[in-house]
C-alpha positions in Angstrom: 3.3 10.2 38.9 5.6 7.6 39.4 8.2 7.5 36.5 9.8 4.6 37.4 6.9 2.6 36.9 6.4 3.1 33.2 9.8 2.1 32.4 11.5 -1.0 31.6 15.4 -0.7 30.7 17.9 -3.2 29.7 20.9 -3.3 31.8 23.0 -0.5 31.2 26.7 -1.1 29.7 29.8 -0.1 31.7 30.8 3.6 29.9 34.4 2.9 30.4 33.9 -0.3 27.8 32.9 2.0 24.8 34.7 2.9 22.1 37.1 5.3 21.4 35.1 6.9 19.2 32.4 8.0 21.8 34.7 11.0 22.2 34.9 12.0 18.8 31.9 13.7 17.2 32.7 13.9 13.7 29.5 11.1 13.9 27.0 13.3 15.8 27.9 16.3 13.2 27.5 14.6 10.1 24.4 15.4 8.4 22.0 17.4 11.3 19.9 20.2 10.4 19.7 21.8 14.5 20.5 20.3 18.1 18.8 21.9 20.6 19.1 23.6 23.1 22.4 25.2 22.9 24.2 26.6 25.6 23.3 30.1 24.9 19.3 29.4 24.6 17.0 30.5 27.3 15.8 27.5 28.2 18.8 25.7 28.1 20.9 23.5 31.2 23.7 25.5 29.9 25.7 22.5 28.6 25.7 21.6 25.1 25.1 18.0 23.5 28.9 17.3 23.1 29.6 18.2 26.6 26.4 15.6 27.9 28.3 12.8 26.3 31.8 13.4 26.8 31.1 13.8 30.4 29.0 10.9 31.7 28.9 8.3 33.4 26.3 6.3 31.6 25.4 5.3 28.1 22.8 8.2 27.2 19.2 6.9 26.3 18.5 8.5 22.4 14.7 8.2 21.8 13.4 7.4 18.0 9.7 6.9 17.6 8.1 5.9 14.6 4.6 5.7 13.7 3.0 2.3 11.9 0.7 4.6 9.8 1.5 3.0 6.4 3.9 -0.8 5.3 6.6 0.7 3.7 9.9 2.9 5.1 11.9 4.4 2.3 15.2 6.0 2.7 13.9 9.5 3.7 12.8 7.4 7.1 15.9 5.8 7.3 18.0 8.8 8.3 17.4 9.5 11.6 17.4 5.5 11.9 21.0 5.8 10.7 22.1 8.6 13.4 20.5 6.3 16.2 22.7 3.4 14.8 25.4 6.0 15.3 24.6 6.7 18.7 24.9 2.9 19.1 28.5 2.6 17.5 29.6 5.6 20.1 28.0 2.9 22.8 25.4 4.3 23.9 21.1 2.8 24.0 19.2 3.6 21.1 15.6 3.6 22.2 13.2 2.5 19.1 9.6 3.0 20.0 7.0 2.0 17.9 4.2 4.1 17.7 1.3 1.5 18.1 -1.2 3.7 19.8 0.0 7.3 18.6 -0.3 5.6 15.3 -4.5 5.8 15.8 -4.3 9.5 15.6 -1.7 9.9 13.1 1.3 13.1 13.4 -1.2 16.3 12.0 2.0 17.7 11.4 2.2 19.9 8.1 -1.6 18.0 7.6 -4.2 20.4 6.2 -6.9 18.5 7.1 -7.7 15.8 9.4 -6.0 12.0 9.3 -8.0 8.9 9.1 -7.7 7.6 12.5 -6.1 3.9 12.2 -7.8 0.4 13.6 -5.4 -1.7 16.1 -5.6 -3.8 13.0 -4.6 -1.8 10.4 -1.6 -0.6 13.0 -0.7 -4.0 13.7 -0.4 -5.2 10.3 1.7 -2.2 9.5 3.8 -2.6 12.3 5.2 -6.0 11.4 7.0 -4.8 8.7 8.7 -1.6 10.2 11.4 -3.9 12.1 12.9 -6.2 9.3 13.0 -3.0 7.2 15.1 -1.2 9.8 17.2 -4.4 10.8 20.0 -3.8 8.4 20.8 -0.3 9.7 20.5 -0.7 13.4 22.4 -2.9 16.0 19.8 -5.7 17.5 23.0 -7.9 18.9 25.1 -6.1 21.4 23.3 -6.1 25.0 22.4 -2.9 25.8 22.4 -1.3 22.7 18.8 -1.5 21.6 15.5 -1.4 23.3 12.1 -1.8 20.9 9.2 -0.5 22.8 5.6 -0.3 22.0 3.9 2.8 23.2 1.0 1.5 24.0 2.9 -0.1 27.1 2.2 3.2 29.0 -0.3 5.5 26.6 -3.0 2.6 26.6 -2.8 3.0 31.2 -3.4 6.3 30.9 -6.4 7.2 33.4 -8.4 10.2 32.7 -6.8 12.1 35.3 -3.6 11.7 33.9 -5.2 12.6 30.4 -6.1 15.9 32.0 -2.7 16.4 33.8 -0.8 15.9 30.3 -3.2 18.5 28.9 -2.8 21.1 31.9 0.9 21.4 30.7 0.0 23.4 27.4 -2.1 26.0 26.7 -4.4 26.6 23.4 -2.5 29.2 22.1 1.0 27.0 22.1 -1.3 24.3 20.8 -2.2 26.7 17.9 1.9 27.4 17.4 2.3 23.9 15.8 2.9 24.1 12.5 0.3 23.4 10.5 -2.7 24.0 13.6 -2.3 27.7 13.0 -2.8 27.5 9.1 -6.3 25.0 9.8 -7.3 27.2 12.3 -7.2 30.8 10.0 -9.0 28.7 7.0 -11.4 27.4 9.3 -10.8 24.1 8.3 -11.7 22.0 11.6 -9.0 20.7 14.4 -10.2 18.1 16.6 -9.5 18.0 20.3 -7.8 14.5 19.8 -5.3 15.7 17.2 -3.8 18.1 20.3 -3.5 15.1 22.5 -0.9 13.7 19.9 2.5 16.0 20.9 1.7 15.8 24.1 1.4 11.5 23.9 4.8 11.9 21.7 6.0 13.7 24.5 5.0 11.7 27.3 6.7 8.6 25.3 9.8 10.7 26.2 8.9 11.0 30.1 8.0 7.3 29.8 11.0 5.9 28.6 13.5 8.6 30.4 15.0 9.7 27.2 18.1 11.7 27.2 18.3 12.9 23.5 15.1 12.6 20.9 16.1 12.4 17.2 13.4 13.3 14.5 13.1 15.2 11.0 12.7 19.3 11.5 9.2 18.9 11.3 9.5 17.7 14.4 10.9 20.3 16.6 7.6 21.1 17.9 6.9 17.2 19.5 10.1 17.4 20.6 9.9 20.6 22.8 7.1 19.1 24.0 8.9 16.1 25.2 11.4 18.5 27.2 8.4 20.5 29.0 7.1 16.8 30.1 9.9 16.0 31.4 10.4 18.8 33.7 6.8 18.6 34.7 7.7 15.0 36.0 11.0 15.6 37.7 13.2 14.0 34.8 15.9 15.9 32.9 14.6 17.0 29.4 16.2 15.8 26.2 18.2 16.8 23.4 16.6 17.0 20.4 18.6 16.2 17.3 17.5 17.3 14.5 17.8 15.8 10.9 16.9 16.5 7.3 13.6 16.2 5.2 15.4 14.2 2.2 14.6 15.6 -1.2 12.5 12.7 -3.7 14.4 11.8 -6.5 12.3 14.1 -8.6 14.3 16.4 -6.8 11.6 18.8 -6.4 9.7 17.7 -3.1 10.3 16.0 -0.2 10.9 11.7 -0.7 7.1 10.4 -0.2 5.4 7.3 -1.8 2.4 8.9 -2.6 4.2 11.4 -4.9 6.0 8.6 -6.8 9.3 9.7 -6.0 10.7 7.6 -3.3 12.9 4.3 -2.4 11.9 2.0 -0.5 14.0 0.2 2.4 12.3 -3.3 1.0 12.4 -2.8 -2.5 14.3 -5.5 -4.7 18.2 -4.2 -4.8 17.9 -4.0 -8.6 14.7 -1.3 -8.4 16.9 0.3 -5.5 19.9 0.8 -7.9 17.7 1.6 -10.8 16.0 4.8 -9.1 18.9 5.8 -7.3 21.3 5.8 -10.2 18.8 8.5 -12.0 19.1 11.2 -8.6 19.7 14.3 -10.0 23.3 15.9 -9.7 22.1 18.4 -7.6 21.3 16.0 -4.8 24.1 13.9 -4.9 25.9 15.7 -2.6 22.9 15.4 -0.1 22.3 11.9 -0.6 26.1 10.5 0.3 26.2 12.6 3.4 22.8 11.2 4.6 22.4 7.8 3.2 25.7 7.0 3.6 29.2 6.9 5.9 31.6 7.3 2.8 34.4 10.3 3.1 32.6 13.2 1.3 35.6 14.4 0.1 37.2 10.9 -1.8 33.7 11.1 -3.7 34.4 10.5 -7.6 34.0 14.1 -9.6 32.0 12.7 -12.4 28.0 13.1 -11.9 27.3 9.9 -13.4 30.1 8.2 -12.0 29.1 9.3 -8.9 25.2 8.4 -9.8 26.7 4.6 -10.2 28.9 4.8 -6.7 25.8 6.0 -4.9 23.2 3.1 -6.2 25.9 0.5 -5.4 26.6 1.8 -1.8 22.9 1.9 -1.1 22.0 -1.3 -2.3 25.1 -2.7 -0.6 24.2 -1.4 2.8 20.8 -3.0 2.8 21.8 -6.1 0.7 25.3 -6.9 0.4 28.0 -6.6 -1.8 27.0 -9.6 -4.1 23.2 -8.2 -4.5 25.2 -4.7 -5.3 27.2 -6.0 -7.8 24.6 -8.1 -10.0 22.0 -4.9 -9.9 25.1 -2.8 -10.9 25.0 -5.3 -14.0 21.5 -5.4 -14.3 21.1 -1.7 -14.6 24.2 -1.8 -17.3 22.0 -4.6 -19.6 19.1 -1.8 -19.9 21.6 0.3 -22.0 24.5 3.0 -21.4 22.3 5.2 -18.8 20.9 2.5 -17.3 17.3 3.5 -18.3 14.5 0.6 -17.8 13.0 -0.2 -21.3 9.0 0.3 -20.9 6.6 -1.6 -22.1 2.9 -0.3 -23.1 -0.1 -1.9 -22.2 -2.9 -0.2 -23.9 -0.5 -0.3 -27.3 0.1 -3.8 -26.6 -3.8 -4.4 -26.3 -3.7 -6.2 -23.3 -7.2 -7.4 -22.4 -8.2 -7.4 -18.9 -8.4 -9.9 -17.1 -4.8 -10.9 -18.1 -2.6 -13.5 -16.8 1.0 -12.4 -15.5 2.2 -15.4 -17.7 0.6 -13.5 -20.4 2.0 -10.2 -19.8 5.3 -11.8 -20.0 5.0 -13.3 -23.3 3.6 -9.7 -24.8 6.6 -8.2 -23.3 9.1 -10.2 -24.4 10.4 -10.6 -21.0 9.4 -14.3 -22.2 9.1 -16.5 -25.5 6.1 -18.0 -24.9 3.2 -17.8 -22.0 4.2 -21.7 -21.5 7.6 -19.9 -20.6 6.0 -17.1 -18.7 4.0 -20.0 -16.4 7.4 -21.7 -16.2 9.7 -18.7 -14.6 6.6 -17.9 -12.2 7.1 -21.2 -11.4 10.4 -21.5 -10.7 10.6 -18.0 -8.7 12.2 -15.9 -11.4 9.5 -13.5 -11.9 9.6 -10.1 -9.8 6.7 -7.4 -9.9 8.1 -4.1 -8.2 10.6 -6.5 -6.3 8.2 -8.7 -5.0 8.1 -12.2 -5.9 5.1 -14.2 -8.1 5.0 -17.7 -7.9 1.6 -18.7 -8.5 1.8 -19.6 -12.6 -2.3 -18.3 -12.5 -1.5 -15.1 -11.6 -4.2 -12.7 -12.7 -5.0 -9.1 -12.8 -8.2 -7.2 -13.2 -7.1 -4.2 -14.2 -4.8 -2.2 -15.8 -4.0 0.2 -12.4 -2.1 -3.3 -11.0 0.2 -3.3 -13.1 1.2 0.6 -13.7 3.9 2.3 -13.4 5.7 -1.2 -11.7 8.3 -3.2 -12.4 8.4 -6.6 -13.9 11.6 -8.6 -14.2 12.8 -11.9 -15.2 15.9 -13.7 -13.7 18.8 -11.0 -12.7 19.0 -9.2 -16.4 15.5 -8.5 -17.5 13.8 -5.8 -16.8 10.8 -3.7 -18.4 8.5 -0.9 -16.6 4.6 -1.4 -17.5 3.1 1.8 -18.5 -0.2 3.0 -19.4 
C-alpha cells in the first residue's frame, strides 16, 4: 500500500525553534496512567518515550481520535485533549482526528452488548459541536501545531482487498483478547463481524496519518496496540501509546459519564460548571487538579472546601475566563454558605402540563410575575441547564423537560427543578 498517499501533513516546524521546555518532561509525566512500550518490553525499539523526543530531529506527530457518537464532551474527555495541548506547548503536531466513519460502528469497548450503529447524519450533527468544545484547550493558531482530520478521508477508500488485508493482521483469538469481546463471547451474548473491524480501522487511522505517539484513556490500550502492529505491517515505525486516566464522576463512585448523571460538561454555562465542581468529594480533589488542571500540586490550599472553591474557579476560568470565573464564584456564594442550588418542586408546586417557561418562573420565584418571566426570556436573561431561552412562548409538554435542570435568571438566580 502506499502510505504516502493517505496522508496530508502541514509543513513541519524547524525543531531547533521550540521551546526550552521540549526537553523537560515534568509535562509528559504529569497525570499518565502507562506509556508503552518501555525499554525493557519485548516488543519494544528499545528506546523509551523521553529518549524519542529528546533526540529528534522533527516535531513528533501525537495522534488523538475521537468519536462523534453523542453532542456533548465533558471533562473526563478533556484530559487526553489536555496532554495533546501539551505535546503542542513542547512544539511538537498534535493530530486531532475525528472519528466520522469509526463513529458508525461505535468503540465496543467495555460494551456488553452491541452499539446502535450511527447514520452520517446523526455523526455529522454530532460532530459540529466536538471542535468549539475543545477550542479552549488546544492550540488552533501556531502553524504546524494542529492538524483536524476526518477519518473518513482514508476509511471511506478502503477497497475490499484492503478490508481483507487489515483483517489478515489479527487473529480471532486476539480479537477475543479485547476487553469486553471475551466477556460477550462466554455469555453468549452475540459479537458481530463489523464490531472487529473497529480496532483495526482505529489502527489503521494511525498508519494513515504516520503517528508517532497515540494518546487515549486505559481502556484503550488494546486499539492502540493495534495501531503499532499496523504500522509495522506497512513499513512505518509504530507509536507510543500514552496512556491517561478514566476520571472518577463527581458522585465519586463511577467513572464521569452523562448518562449516569454525574458529569461536567465542556459547554455547560460557567455557573453550572462551578456549581458541580465545587461539591467533588474530597477524596477526588487531589485527582481532579492533577488532571484538569496545570496548577503546582503542592501550593494547593489545605482546606477541602477551600480547595472545593479553588478548583471550580480554575475550571471555569480555563474554559471561560477570569471574569466568567469570578461572577459564578459569586453566584454559587448567593445560594448560601455551601453553595448548594435551592430546588424547586414541580409536582408540589402543581405545575400543570403543558406549562409555559414564563410560568415556571413566576411559580418559582425566580420571577414576580409571568409578565416578568416573558420579559427576562425576552431580554436573554433566562438559562435552562446553561442554555439560553429567548422565545417568551416557550412551552413544555412534560414534566421529564424540565428535571433534574437548571433554571436561572440574570447572574444570581438559580433554582434546580425537581420532580
Amino acid at each position: 500500500m502506499n502510505i504516502t498517499n493517505l496522508t496530508n501533513s502541514t509543513e513541519n516546524v524547524v525543531y531547533s525553534e521550540f521551546p526550552s521546555m521540549a526537553l523537560n518532561f515534568s509535562w509528559l509525566r504529569r497525570g499518565i496512567a502507562e506509556i508503552f512500550p518501555q525499554p525493557h518490553d519485548a516488543d519494544s525499539e528499545t528506546e523509551s518515550l523521553e529518549k524519542r523526543l529528546a533526540n529528534t530531529n522533527r516535531p513528533l506527530r501525537v495522534k488523538l481520535g475521537i468519536d462523534p457518537t453523542g453532542a456533548d464532551i465533558h471533562l473526563g474527555h478533556s484530559i487526553p485533549v489536555r496532554k495533546l495541548r501539551a505535546f503542542q506547548d513542547a512544539g511538537h503536531t498534535a493530530v486531532l482526528i475525528i472519528g466520522d466513519f469509526t463513529a458508525r460502528i461505535g468503540d465496543p469497548t467495555g460494551k456488553s452488548d452491541v452499539r446502535r450503529q450511527l447514520t452520517e447524519d446523526d455523526v455529522a450533527l454530532n460532530a459540529r459541536t466536538y471542535l468549539d468544545q475543545v477550542r479552549p484547550i488546544l492550540d488552533f493558531d501556531t502553524p504546524g501545531r494542529l492538524e483536524v482530520r476526518y477519518n473518513s478521508e482514508w476509511l471511506s477508500r478502503l477497497d475490499l482487498g484492503k478490508i481483507l488485508e487489515l483483517l489478515s493482521t489479527m487473529t480471532v483469538g486476539q480479537m477475543l483478547a479485547k476487553e469486553g469481546f471475551a466477556e460477550r463471547y462466554k455469555q453468549e451474548n452475540p459479537i458481530f463481524l463489523h464490531e472487529f473491524l473497529y480496532p483495526l480501522m482505529q489502527g489503521f487511522d494511525s498508519v494513515a496519518v504516520e503517528a508517532d505517539v497515540e494518546l487515549g484513556g486505559t481502556d484503550q490500550k488494546f486499539n492502540i496496540a493495534v495501531g503499532r502492529d499496523l504500522q509495522r505491517h506497512f513499513g512505518l515505525k509504530p507509536q507510543f501509546g500514552l496512556l491517561l486516566p478514566i476520571l472518577i464522576g463527581t458522585d465519586g463512585v463511577q467513572k464521569m459519564s452523562k448518562s449516569l448523571n454525574n458529569y461536567v460538561g465542556l459547554g455547560e454555562h460557567p455557573s453550572q460548571k462551578y456549581q458541580k465542581l465545587q461539591c467533588v468529594p474530597d477524596n477526588l480533589l487531589s485527582q481532579y487538579f492533577e488532571l484538569l488542571t496545570d496548577l503546582p500540586l503542592d501550593k494547593l490550599k489545605e482546606n477541602p472546601r477551600d480547595r472545593q472553591k479553588h478548583l471550580a474557579w480554575e475550571i471555569v476560568r480555563q474554559y471561560h475566563g477570569e471574569e466568567a470565573a469570578n461572577e459564578a464564584q459569586k453566584a454559587a456564594e448567593s445560594c448560601g454558605e455551601e453553595g448548594t442550588l435551592p430546588e424547586f418542586s414541580l409536582a408540589e408546586a402543581e405545575v400543570q402540563f403543558p406549562a409555559k417557561l414564563a410560568y415556571v418562573l413566576c411559580l418559582s420565584k425566580l420571577c414576580k410575575s409571568t409578565s416578568e418571566g416573558k420579559r427576562k426570556i425576552q431580554e436573554g436573561g433566562v438559562r435552562l441547564d446553561g442554555v439560553k431561552i429567548t422565545d417568551a412562548d416557550t412551552t413544555y409538554q412534560h414534566p421529564s423537560e424540565l428535571q433534574g435542570k437548571v433554571l436561572q435568571v440574570g447572574k444570581n438566580k438559580f433554582v434546580r427543578l425537581t420532580p
